[in-house]
C-alpha positions as YAML, in Angstrom:
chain: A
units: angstrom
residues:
- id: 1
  name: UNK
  ca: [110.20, 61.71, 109.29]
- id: 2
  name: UNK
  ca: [110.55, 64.84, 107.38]
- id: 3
  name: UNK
  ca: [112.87, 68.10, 108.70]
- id: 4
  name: UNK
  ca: [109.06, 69.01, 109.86]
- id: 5
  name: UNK
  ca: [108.43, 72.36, 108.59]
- id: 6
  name: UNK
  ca: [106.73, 71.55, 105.56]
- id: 7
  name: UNK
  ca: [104.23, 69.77, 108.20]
- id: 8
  name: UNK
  ca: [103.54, 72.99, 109.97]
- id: 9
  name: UNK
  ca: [102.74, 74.70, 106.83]
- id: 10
  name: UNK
  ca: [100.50, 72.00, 105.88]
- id: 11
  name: UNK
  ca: [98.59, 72.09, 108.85]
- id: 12
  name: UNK
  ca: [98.46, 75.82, 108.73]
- id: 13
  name: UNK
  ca: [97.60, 75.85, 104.68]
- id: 14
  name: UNK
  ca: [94.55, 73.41, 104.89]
- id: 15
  name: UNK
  ca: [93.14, 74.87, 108.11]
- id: 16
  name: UNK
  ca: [93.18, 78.45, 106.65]
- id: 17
  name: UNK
  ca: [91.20, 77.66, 103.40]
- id: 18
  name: UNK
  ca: [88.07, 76.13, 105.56]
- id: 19
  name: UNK
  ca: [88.21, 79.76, 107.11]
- id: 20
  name: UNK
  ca: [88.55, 81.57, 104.13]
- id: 21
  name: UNK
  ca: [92.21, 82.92, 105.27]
- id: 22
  name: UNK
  ca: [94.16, 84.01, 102.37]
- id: 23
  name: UNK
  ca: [98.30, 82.92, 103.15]
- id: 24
  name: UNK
  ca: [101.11, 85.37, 102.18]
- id: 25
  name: UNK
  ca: [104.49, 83.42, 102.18]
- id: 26
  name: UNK
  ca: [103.13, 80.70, 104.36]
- id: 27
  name: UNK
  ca: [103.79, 82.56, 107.18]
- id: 28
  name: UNK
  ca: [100.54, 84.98, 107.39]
- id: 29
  name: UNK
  ca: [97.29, 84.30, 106.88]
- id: 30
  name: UNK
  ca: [94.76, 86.95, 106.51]
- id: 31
  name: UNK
  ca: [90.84, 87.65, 106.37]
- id: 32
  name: UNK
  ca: [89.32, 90.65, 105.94]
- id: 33
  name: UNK
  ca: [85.70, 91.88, 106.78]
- id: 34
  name: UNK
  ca: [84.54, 96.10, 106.70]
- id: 35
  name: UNK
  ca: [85.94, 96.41, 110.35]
- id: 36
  name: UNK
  ca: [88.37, 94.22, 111.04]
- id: 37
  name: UNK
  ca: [91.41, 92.12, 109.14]
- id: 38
  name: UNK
  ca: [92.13, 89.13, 110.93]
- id: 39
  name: UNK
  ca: [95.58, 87.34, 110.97]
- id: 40
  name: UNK
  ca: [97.27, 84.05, 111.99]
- id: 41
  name: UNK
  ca: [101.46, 84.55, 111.54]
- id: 42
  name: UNK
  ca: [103.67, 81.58, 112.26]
- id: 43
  name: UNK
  ca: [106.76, 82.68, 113.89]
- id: 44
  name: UNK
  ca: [110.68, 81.14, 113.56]
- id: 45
  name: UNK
  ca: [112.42, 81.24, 117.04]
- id: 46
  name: UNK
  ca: [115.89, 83.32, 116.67]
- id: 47
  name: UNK
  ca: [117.38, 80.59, 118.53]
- id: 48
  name: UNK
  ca: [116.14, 76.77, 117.16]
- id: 49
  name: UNK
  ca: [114.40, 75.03, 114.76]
- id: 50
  name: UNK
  ca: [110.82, 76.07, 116.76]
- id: 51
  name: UNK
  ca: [107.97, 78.32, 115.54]
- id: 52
  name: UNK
  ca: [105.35, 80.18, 117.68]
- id: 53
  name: UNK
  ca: [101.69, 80.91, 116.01]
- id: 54
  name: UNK
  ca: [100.32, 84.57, 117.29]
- id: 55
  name: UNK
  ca: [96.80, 85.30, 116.15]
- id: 56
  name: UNK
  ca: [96.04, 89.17, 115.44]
- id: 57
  name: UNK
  ca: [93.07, 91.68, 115.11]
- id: 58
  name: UNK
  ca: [93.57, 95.11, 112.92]
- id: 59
  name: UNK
  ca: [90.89, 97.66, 113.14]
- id: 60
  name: UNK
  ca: [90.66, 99.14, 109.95]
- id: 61
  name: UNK
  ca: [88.85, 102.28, 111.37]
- id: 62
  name: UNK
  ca: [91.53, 103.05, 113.42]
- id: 63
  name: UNK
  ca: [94.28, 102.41, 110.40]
- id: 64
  name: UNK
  ca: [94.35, 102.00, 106.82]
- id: 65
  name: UNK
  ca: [96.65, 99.16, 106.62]
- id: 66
  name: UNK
  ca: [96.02, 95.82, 104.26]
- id: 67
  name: UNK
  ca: [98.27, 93.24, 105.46]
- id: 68
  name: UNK
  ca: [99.26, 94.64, 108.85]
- id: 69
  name: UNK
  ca: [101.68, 92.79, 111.06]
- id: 70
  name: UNK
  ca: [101.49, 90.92, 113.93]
- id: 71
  name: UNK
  ca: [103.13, 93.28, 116.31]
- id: 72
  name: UNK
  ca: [101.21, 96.28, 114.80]
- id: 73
  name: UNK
  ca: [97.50, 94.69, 115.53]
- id: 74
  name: UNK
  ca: [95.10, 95.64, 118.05]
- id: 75
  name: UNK
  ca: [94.31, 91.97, 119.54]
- id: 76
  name: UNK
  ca: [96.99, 89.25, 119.96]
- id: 77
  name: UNK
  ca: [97.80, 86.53, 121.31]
- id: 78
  name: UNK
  ca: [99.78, 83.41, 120.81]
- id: 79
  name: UNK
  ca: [98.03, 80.43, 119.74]
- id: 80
  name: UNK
  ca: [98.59, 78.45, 122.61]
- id: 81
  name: UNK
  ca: [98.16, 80.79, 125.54]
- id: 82
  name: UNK
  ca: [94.57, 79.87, 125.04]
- id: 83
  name: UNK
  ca: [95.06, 76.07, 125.56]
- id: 84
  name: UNK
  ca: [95.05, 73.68, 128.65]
- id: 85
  name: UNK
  ca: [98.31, 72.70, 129.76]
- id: 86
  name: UNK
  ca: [98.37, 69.66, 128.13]
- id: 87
  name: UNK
  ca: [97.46, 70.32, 125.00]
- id: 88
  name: UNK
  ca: [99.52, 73.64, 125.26]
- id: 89
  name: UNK
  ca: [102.86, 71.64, 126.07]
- id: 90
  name: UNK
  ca: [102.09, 69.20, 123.02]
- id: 91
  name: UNK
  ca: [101.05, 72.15, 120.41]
- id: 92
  name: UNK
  ca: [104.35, 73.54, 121.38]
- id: 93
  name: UNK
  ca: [106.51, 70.18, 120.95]
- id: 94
  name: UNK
  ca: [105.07, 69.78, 118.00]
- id: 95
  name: UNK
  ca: [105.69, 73.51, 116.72]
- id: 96
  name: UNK
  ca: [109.57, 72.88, 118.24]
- id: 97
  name: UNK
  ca: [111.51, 70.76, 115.01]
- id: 98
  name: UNK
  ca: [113.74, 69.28, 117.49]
- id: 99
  name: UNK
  ca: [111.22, 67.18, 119.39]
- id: 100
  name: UNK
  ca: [111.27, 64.16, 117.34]
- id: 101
  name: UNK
  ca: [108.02, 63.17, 116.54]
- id: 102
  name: UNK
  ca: [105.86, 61.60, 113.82]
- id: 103
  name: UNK
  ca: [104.75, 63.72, 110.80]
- id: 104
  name: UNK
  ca: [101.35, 62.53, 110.91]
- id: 105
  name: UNK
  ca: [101.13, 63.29, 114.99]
- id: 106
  name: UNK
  ca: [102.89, 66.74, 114.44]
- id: 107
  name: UNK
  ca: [100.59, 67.54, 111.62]
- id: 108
  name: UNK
  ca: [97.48, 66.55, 113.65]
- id: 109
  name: UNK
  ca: [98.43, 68.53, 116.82]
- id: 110
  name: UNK
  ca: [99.06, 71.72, 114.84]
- id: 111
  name: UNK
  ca: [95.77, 71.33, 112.70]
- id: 112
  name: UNK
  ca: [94.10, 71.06, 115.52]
- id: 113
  name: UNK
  ca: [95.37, 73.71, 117.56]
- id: 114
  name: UNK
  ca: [94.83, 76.51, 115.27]
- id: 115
  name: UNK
  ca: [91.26, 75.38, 114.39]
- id: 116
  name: UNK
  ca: [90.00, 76.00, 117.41]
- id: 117
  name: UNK
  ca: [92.22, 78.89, 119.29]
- id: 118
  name: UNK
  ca: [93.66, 80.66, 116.12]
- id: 119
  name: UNK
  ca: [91.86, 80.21, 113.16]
- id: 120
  name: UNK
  ca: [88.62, 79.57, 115.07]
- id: 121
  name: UNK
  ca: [88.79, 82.60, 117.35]
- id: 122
  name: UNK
  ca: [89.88, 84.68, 114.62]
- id: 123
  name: UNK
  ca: [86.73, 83.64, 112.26]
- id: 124
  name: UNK
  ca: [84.65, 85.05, 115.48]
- id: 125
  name: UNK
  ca: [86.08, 88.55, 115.08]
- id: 126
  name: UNK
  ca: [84.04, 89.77, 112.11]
- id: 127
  name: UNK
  ca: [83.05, 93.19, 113.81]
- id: 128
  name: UNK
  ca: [85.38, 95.39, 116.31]
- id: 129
  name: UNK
  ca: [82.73, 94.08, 118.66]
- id: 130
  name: UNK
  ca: [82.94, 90.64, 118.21]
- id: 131
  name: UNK
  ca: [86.74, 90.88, 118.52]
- id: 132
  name: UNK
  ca: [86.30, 92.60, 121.49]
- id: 133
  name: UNK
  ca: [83.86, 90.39, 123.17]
- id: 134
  name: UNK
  ca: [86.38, 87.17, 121.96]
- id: 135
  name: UNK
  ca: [89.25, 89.48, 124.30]
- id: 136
  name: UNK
  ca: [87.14, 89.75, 126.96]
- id: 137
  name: UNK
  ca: [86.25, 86.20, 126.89]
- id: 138
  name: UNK
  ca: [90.28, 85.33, 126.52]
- id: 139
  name: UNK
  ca: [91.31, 87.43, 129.16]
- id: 140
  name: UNK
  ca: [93.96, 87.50, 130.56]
- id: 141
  name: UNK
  ca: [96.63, 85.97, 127.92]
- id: 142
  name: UNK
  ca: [95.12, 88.55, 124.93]
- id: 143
  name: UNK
  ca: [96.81, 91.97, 124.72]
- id: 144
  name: UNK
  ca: [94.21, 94.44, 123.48]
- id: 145
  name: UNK
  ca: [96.33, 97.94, 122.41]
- id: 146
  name: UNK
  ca: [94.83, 101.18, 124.61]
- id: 147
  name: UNK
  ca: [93.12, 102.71, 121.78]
- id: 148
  name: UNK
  ca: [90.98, 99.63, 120.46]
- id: 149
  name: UNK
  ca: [89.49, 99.64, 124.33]
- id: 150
  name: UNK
  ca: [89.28, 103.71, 124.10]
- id: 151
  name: UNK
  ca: [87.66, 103.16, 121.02]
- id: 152
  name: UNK
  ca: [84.92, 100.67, 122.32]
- id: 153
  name: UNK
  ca: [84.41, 103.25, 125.22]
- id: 154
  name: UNK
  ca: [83.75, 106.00, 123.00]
- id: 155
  name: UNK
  ca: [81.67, 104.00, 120.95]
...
C-alpha cells in the first residue's frame, strides 16, 4: 500500500481530463464556459492525513476572476454531501489516509465519487441557469451565495 495520496490525485487527475477540467497543483481543477467557471478543489484536513473534495460555481458576470477559490464561489458543496450514507461514509474513508485500505479500492471509491457528484454535477453547470437548476435540485447540502439567487431573480 502506498502513503495514499498519490491515489487521490490519480483518481482526481484521470476523472478531470474526461470532463475537460484543467488541474492547477493537483489540488484544483477548473472549467470554464462564457458564464460560469466550474471547480473541483481537494482539501488537506488541518488535523490528519484526510482530504475533503468541495465542488464550486463562479459567475463570471458577477466577477472577473480566472481561477477563483473555493470559498469565494457562488455554488458549493462538498463532494460527498450529495451521496447516500453508504457510499458517503466509504468516499470519506477512503479520502481519510489513516483508514488502511487497498490502493486499488481507495482509487476506485474516489474515481467514482467525483464522477458522478463533483465532476459530473459540475459538467451540468455550463450556464448560470443550469448551475442554478443543479442547486435547486441539490438542495439542501449546496450553499448558493445571496447575490447568485438575487441575480436569477432579477434576471
Amino acid at each position: 500500500m502506498s502513503d495514499g495520496r498519490e491515489i487521490v490525485v490519480q483518481a482526481l487527475v484521470e476523472t478531470a481530463s474526461r470532463y475537460g477540467f484543467r488541474g492547477v497543483r493537483a489540488t484544483n481543477f477548473y472549467r470554464e464556459w462564457p458564464e460560469t467557471i466550474c471547480l473541483l478543489n481537494l482539501q488537506k484536513s488541518s488535523w490528519g492525513p484526510q482530504f475533503y473534495m468541495n465542488a464550486a460555481v463562479w459567475f463570471t458576470r458577477l466577477g472577473k476572476e480566472r481561477r477563483p477559490k473555493e470559498y469565494n464561489c457562488h455554488i458549493r458543496w462538498r463532494v460527498n454531501s450529495q451521496m447516500e450514507d453508504e457510499q458517503s461514509e466509504a468516499f470519506t474513508g477512503a479520502l481519510d489516509l489513516d483508514h488502511p485500505m487497498p490502493d486499488d479500492h481507495r482509487y476506485s471509491l474516489i474515481k467514482d465519487g467525483v464522477d458522478e457528484y463533483g465532476f459530473g454535477l459540475l459538467a451540468r453547470c455550463e450556464t448560470e441557469q443550469a448551475a442554478l437548476r443543479v442547486a435547486d435540485e441539490c438542495e439542501p447540502q449546496v450553499m448558493v451565495a445571496l447575490v447568485a439567487r438575487k441575480q436569477e431573480k432579477a434576471g
